[in-house]
Structures are given as structure tokens and as C-alpha cells.
C-alpha positions in Angstrom: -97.6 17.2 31.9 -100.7 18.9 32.8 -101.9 21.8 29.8 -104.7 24.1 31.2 -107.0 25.8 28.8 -105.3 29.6 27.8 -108.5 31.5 28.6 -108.8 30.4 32.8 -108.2 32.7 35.1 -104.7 31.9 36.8 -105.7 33.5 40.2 -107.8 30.3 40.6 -107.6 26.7 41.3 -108.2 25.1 38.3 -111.3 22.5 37.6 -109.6 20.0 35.8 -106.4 18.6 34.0 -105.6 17.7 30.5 -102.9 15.4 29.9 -102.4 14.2 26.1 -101.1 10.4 25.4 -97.2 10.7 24.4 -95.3 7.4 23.3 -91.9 9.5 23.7 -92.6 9.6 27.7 -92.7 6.5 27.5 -89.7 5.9 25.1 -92.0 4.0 22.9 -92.4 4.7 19.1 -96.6 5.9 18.5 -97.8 2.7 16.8 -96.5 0.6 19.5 -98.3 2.5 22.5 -101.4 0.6 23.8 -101.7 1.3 27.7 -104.3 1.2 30.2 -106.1 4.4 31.8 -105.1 3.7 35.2 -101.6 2.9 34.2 -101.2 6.0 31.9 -102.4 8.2 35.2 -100.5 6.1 37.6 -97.6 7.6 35.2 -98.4 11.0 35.8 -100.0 11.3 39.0 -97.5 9.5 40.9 -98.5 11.0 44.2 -101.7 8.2 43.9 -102.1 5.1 44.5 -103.1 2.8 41.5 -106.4 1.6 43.8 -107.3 5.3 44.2 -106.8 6.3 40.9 -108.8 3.3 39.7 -111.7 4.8 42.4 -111.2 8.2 40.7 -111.8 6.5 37.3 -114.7 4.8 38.4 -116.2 7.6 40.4 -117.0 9.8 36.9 -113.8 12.2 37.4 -112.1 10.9 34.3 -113.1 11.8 30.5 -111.8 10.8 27.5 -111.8 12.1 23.9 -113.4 9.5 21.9 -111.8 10.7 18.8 -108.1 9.6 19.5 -108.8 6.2 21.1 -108.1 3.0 20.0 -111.0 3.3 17.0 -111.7 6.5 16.5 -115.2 7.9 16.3 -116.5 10.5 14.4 -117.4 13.3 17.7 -114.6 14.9 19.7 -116.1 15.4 22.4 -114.6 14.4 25.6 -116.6 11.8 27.5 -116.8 9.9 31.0 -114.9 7.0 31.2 -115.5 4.4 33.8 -113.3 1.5 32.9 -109.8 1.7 34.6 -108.7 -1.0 31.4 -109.9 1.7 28.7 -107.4 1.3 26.3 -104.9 4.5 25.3 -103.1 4.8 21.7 -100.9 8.2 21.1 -102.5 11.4 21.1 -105.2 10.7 23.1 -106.5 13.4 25.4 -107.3 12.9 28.6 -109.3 14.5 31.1 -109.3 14.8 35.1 -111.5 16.7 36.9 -110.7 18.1 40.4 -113.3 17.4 42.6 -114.4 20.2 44.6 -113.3 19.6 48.1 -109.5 20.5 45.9 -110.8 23.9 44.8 -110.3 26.5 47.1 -110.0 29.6 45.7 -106.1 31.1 46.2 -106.1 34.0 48.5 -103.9 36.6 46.7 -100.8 37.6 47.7 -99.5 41.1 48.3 -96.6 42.4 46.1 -94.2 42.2 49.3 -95.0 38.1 49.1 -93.3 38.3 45.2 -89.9 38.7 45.0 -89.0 40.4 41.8 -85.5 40.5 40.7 -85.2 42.2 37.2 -88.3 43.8 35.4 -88.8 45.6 32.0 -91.9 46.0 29.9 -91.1 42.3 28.4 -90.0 40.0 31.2 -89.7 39.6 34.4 -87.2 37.3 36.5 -88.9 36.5 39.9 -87.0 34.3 42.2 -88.9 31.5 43.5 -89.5 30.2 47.4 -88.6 26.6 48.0 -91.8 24.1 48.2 -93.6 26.1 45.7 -94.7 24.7 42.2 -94.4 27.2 39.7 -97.2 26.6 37.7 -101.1 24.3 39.2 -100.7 20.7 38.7 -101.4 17.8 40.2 -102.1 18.5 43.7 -100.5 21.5 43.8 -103.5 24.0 42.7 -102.9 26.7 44.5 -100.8 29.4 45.5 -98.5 28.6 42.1 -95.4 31.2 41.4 -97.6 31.8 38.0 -100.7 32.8 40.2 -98.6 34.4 42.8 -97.4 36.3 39.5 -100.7 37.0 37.9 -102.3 38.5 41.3 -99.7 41.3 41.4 -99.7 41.8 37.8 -103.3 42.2 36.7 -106.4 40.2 36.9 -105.6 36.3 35.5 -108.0 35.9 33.1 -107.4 38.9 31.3 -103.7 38.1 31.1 -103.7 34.4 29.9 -106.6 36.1 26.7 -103.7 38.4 25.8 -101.3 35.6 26.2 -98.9 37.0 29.3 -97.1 36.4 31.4 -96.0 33.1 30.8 -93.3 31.0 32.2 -90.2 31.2 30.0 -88.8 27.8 31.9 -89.6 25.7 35.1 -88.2 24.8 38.2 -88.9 21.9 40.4 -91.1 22.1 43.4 -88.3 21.6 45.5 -85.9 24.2 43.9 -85.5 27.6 44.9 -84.2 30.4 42.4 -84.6 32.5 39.5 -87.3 31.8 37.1 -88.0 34.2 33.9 -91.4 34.9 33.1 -92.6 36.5 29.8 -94.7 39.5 30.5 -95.8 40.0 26.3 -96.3 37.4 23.6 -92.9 38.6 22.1 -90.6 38.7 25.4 -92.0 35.3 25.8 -91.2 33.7 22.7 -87.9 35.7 22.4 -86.9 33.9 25.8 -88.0 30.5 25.2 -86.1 30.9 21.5 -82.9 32.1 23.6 -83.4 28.7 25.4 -83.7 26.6 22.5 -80.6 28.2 21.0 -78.7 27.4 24.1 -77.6 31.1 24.7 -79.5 31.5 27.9 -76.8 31.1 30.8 -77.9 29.3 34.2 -75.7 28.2 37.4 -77.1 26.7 40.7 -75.5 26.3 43.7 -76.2 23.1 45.3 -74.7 21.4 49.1 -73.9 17.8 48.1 -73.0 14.9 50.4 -69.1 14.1 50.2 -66.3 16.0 49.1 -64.6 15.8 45.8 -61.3 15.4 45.2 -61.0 17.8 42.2 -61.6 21.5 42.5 -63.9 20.8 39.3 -65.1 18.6 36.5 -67.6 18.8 33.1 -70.2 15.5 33.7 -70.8 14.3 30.3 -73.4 11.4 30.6 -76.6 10.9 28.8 -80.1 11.0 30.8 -83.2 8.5 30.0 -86.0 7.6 31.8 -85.3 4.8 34.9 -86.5 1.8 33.5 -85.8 -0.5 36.6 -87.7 2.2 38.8 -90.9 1.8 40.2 -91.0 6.2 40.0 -92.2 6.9 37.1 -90.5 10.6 37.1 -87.5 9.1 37.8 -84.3 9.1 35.6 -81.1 7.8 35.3 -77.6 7.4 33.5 -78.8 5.6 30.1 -76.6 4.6 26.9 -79.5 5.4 24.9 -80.5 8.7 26.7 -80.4 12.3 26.1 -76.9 13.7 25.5 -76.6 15.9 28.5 -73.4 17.9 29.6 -72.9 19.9 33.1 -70.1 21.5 34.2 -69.1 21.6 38.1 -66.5 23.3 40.9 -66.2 22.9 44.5 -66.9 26.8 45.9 -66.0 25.3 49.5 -65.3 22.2 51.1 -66.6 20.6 54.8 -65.5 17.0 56.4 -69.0 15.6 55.2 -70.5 18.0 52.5 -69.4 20.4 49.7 -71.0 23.3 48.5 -70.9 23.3 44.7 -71.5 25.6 41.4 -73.2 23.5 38.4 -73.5 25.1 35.3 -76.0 22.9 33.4 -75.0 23.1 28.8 -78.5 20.9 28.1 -81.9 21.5 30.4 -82.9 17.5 30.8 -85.2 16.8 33.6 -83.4 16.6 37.0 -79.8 17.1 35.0 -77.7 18.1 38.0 -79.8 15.7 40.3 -78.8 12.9 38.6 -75.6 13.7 37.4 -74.2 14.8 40.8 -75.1 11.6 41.8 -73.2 9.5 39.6 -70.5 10.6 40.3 -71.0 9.7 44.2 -72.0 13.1 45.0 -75.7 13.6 45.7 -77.6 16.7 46.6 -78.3 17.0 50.1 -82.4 16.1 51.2 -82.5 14.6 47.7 -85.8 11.5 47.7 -85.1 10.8 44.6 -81.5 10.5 43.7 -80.2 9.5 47.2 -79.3 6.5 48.9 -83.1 5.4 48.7 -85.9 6.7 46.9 -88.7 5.1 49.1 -87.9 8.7 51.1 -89.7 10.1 47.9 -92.8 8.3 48.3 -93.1 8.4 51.9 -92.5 12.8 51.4 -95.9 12.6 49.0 -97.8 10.7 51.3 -96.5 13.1 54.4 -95.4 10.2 56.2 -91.7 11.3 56.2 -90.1 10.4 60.4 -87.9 12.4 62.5 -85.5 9.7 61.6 -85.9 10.2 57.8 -85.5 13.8 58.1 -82.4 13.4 60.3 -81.5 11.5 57.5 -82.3 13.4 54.6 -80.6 16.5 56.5 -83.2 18.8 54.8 -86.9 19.0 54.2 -86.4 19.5 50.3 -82.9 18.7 47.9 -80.3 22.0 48.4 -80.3 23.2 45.0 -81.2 27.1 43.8 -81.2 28.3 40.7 -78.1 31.5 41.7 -78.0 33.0 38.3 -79.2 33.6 35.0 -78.0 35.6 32.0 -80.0 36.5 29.1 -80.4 39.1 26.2 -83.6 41.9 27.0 -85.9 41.3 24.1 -86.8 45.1 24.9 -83.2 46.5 24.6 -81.0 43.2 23.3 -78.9 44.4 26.6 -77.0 41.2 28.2 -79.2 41.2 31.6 -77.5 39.3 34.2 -79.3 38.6 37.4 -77.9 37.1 40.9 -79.8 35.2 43.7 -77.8 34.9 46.8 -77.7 31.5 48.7 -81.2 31.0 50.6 -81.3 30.7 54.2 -82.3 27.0 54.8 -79.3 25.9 52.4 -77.0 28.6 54.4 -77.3 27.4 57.7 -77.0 23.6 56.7 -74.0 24.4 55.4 -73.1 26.7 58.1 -74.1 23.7 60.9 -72.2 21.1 59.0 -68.7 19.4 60.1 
């Protein structure tokens, strides 16, 4: 949720986060939202604790634009905010400065150290490492796919003030794959409007735990925020969610796990995640959608045991984004691109009975 100012350079940690006040995150209409600072945070930086968000409040790292609060004032300027009860409506924008012990500045990366896939004048499709954010946020600051990108490509702050390259979609942390990145304005809107339209094609390969019984299957339930969860990112099967739709088949079969091809129709957060899962088939080294999601909370605070990895069978869930189809905005050429199975997901699978 995190929007950094278009003119920073990219090749850099950034000093500070913007999140804006949205009553559709939490599946509230706008006149009804009323929420506390430290709750609205605690919502969004769910790697923190409420007590040390509360002591980042109070320490002077937190600002507020006193134009969209409760009672709106006439200045827009954003100000300190010390009270952890400060009072949020809709649309208010939010502040939260890094402290400087989190900004190192990124070391930058050699082309070798950027896999590049496909590459024309208007995009690029780079395929991305596991355990690497695509874009800074949160506590991830550094060493981001987009900065990896923008060291190779030119000087950051030059790119971002003529508006390239951009990331056309994202991938979770976790996830491996192929990501398509806008090089010009125009590539970058002509992608993004290719995913809007549905016309973008996308399958991942994922190792889940089990073995189906069919060879494959369309998942047709609809996705909503997890109400009885204490993770705020979390989701789950909800009458009232987001239609969602993904398609599914079994490429080969062990005793204890399957190696599967999802092909997701609709982009919800953690789609396959949580759809694999209701049907008794979770992802392998899932935190989140597993058997328990405690394993999620112990991986941000780094306290994960031998026993929970054992457990897990993997130090992040097995799912890569393997292909993605797409018309050039250069040419209008159908450009198909291929990512074979990584390494850590291949000999899992390889080791498994």
C-alpha cells in the first residue's frame, strides 16, 4: 500500500512511506471508517508489533495531513502526530518516516545479477529471484527488482521524472517468475490496459501438498479479506468476496506432493494461494495458507525453528510465475515468454516420495 513520491531516485532507500486511508481495505463503506493510527498501521505494517508501532508514533516518525482528518483544516500540510488514538476518516494521508539506521544506500547490481527475459524499446519482462520484493516497502528498502531494474537501465531519478520503467504488475516477495516492466509511459499503460482487459495470459507452476484425484479442475470461489484472522493480509473463501476463477492440472504426481499448472482468469491477491488450499491442496512452505499461519508471523520476526522449516518443507511457498503472454505495444506482435522451474522448487520436488 505504500506510494512513493514519482521524482525519488529508485537506486536508493527511500526516507519515508505514504499510505492513504481506504474504507474498501477494510470492506467498509467511507462514511463509516473511523479508526485509530496505530490500528490503521498495525493494518499495514503487519511485520510490527502494535507496542512498537505505538513507540514509532510517539517517537515523531509518524505525520499526518491535517486536511483529510476527522475535521478538516484549512493547511495540507503534513504534520507530526504523537497520539497512537489520532482518529483516521477515508482519504487521509499518512506519513512514516524511515529512521535512518533503515537507510542504507543499495549497492548496485551488475547487469549479470538481472535476469532479462524479453526486451524491446517499450517493455521489458525480467524474471524475478525468490525472497525479493519487487518494488521498497515496508522493510524491504533495498535491493528491490524495480531498483535492481533502474541500476542497469539508467540513473533512477532521471527515469521515475520521465515516468519509466514501471512495474506493469506485482509479485509477492515470496514468488519467483516473470514480471513485465514498462520501459516508456506508453508500453506502460498499454500493459497495465492489457491487464485490465483480461487479455494478458499468466500460468505458474506451483508443488502442492497431496495429490489430486483429477488430472484437472477450474476453482471458482470468490476471495474477501479473512475476517476471523488476526493477519491483516490475509484472505479467504468469502460469499461476499471477489468473483475469482483459476483453472488447474496435475503436470506430475508424487506419494505426498504434486506439481501443478494454475492458470489464474482474475488477479485477486494471493488467488492461487488460497484457492489451492480450499480445495485441500496447499502450496508447499506456504505461512499463510497452511495448516497454521502462526508460521507466518514467527518467518517476520526471524524466529522460524529447524522443526518449522522441516515442516514447512521450504523457506518460502513453491510458486513461480512460468509464463506470460502478451501483445508488444511496439509491434502488437503476440510475445510469449517461458521461465523454466527454479532450482529450490526442482529439487524439492525431485527429493520428494
Amino acid at each position: 500500500m505504500g506510494i512513493f513520491k514519482k521524482d525519488r531516485d529508485l537506486t536508493q532507500a527511500p526516507k519515508e512511506v505514504e499510505l492513504r486511508v481506504d474504507a474498501s481495505f477494510f470492506r467498509m463503506r467511507a462514511e463509516e471508517l473511523e479508526m485509530r493510527l496505530d490500528a490503521f498501521l498495525a493494518a499495514h505494517l503487519t511485520w510490527r508489533s502494535r507496542a512498537s508501532i505505538q513507540e514509532l508514533i510517539k517517537d515523531g516518525y509518524v505525520l499526518i495531513d491535517p486536511s483529510t482528518l476527522a475535521e478538516p483544516r484549512a493547511s495540507g500540510t503534513a504534520v507530526v502526530e504523537r497520539k497512537p488514538s489520532r482518529k483516521l476518516r477515508h482519504g487521509a494521508r499518512v506519513i512514516v518516516v524511515i529512521p535512518e539506521d533503515l537507510r542504507a544506500p543499495m549497492t548496485l547490481h551488475t547487469s549479470s545479477e538481472l535476469v532479462v527475459s524479453y526486451e524491446d524499446p517499450s517493455v521489458l519482462v525480467v524474471d524475478k529471484p525468490p525472497n525479493m520484493a519487487v518494488h521498497p516497502s515496508g522493510r524491504y528498502l533495498v535491493d528491490t527488482l524495480i531498483q535492481r531494474v533502474h541500476a542497469r537501465y539508467g540513473a533512477g531519478f532521471e527515469l521515475e521524472t520521465a515516468g519509466a520503467p514501471r512495474l506493469c504488475h506485482r509479485l509477492d516477495r515470496e514468488t519467483s517468475g516473470l514480471v513485465v516492466i514498462g520501459r516508456t509511459p506508453t508500453g506502460h499503460a498499454d500493459v497495465q490496459q492489457q491487464f485490465e482487459r483480461r487479455e494478458v495470459e499468466k500460468e505458474y507452476l506451483t508443488i502442492v501438498h497431496g495429490v489430486p484425484d483429477r488430472d484437472s479442475g477450474v476453482i471458482d470461489y470468490p476471495i474477501g479479506q479473512a475476517r476471523a484472522s488476526h493477519v491483516g493480509i490475509k484472505m479467504a473463501i468469502a460469499v461476499d468476496g471477489q468473483d475469482c476463477r483459476t483453472s488447474w492440472r496435475v503436470i506430475e504426481r508424487k506419494r505426498n506432493v504434486s506439481l501443478v499448472a494454475c492458470e489464474p482468469f482474475t488477479g485477486r491477491q494471493h488467488q492461487i494461494r488460497v484457492h489451492m488450499a480450499a480445495i485441500g491442496h496447499p502450496v508447499v512452505g506456504d505461512k499463510l495458507y497452511g495448516d497454521d499461519d502462526s508460521y507466518f508471523e514467527k518467518g517476520l520476526a526471524g524466529t522460524l525453528s529447524a522443526q518449522d522449516m522441516r515442516e514447512l518443507g521450504m523457506d518460502r511457498h513453491a510458486l513461480h510465475n512460468h509464463r506470460i503472454a502478451f501483445r508488444s505495444p511496439e509491434t502488437g506482435e503476440w510475445i510469449e515468454v517461458l521461465s523454466p522451474l527454479p532450482s529450490d522448487m526442482q529439487a524439492y520436488f525431485d527429493q520428494s516420495s
